[in-house]
C-alpha positions in Angstrom: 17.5 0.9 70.9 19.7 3.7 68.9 23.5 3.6 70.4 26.0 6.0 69.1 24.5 5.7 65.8 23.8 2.5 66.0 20.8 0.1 66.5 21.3 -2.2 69.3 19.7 -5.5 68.6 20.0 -8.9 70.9 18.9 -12.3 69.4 19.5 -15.6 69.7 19.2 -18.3 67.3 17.3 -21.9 68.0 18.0 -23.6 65.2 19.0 -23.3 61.4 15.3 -21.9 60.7 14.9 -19.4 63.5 18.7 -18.8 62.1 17.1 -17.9 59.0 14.5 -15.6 60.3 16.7 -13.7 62.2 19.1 -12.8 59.8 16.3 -11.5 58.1 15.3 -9.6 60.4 18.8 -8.0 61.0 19.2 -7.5 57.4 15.6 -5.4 57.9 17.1 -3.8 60.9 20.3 -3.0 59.0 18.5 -1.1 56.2 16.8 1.0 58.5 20.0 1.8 60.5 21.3 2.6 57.6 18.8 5.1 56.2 18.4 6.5 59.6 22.1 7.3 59.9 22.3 8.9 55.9 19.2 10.6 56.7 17.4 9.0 53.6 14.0 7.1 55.0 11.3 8.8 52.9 7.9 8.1 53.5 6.1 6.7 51.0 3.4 7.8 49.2 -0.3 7.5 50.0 -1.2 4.9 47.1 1.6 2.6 48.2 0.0 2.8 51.4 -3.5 1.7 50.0 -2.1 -0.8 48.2 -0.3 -2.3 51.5 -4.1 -2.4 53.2 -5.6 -3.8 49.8 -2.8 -6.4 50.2 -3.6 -7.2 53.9 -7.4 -7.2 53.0 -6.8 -10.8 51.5 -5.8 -12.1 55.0 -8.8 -10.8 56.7 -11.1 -11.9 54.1 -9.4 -15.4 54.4 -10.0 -15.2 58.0 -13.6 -14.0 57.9 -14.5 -16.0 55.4 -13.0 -19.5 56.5 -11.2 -19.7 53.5 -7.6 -20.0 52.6 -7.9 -18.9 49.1 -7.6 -15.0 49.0 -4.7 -15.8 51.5 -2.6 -18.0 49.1 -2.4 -14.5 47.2 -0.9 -12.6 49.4 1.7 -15.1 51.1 4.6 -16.8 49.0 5.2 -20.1 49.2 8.0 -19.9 51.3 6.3 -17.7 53.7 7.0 -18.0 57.9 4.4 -18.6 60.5 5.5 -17.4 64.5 3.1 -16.9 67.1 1.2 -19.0 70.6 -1.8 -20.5 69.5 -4.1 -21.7 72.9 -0.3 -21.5 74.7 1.7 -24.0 72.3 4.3 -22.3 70.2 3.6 -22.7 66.2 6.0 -22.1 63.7 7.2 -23.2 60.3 5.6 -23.1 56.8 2.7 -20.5 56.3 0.7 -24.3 55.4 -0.5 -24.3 58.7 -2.2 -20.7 58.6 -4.1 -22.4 56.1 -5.4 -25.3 57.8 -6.3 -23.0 61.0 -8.3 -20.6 58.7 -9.6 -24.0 56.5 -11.5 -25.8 59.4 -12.2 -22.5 62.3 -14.8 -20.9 61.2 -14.9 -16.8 62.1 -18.3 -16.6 63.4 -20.6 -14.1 63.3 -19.1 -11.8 65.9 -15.7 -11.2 64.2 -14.2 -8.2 63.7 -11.0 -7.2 62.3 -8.7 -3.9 61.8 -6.1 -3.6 59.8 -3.4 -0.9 60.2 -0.3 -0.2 58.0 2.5 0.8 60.2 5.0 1.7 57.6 6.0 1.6 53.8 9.2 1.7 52.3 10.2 1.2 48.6 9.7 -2.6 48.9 9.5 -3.5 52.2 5.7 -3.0 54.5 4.6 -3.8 57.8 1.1 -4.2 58.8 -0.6 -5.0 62.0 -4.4 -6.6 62.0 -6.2 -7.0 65.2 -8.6 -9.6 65.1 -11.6 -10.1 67.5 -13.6 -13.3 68.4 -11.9 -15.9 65.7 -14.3 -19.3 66.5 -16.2 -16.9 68.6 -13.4 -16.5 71.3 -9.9 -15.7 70.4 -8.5 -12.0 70.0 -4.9 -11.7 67.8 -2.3 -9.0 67.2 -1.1 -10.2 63.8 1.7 -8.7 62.1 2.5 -8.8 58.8 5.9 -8.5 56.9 5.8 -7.5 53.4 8.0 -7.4 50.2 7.1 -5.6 47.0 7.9 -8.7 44.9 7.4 -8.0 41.1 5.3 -5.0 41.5 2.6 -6.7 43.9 2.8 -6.3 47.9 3.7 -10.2 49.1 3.6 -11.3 52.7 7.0 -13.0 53.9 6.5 -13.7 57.3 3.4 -13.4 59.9 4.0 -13.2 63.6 0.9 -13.1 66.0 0.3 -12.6 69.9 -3.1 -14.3 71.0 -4.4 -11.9 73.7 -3.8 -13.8 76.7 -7.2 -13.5 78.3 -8.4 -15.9 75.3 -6.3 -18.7 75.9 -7.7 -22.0 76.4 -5.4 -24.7 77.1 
């Protein structure tokens, strides 16, 4: 929400690692603020874009595919995990992405769709809907990512499981 200028943001911190996330997100939230109120967010341009969904295709082929490997491209090491997975909260290292993607197979009724939602210099957002993961679970997946030494990186990924496809 834009207040006199300013963007109004409410948070709470859990504990020193939600601590960390946040501030990044308020750092993100502070660079838009700030470009909003000088006037100077420019849209990227259409390659930068293309290479965003390139970027994200590596997560959906990991997904589709049942295997980590194109994902451990795209994430860095120190990459975040957030999201409700059958109604228990998981978080922490990206490692456990892996291991859900490692042993679940797709199956053959997957789909996915993956939609970049904006571009900045060095700094993308991406949101892939995924439909029918092991045959019965629909995701909103977002990802964050940073233009790290000229290739798109994901930082963090937050997901929603649809909640007509939790099983608990």
């Amino acid at each position: 929400m834009v207040r006199n200028g300013y963007i109004a943001i409410k948070f709470s911190v859990y504990d020193k690692f939600f601590g960390t996330c946040t501030i990044a997100i308020l750092a993100i939230a502070l660079h838009i603020q700030n470009n909003l109120i000088n006037g100077a967010i420019m849209r990227a341009n259409i390659e930068e874009y293309k290479a965003v969904e390139a970027a994200a295709l590596k997560f959906v082929k990991s997904v589709a595919e049942g295997r980590s490997a194109y994902a451990r491209e795209l994430f860095i090491d120190e990459a975040v995990l957030f999201g409700y997975l059958d109604g228990r909260l998981e978080h922490g290292s990206i490692e456990q992405f892996y291991h859900n993607v490692d042993t679940v197979a797709a199956g053959p009724d997957f789909k996915a769709r993956i939609d970049v939602l904006d571009v900045e210099e060095t700094l993308a957002v991406v949101r892939v809907l995924e439909e029918k993961w092991g045959g019965r679970i629909d995701f909103t997946d977002y990802l964050l990512l940073m233009k790290i030494d000229g290739q798109w990186r994901c930082v963090a990924k937050a997901y929603n499981q649809n909640s007509d496809t939790i099983r608990k």
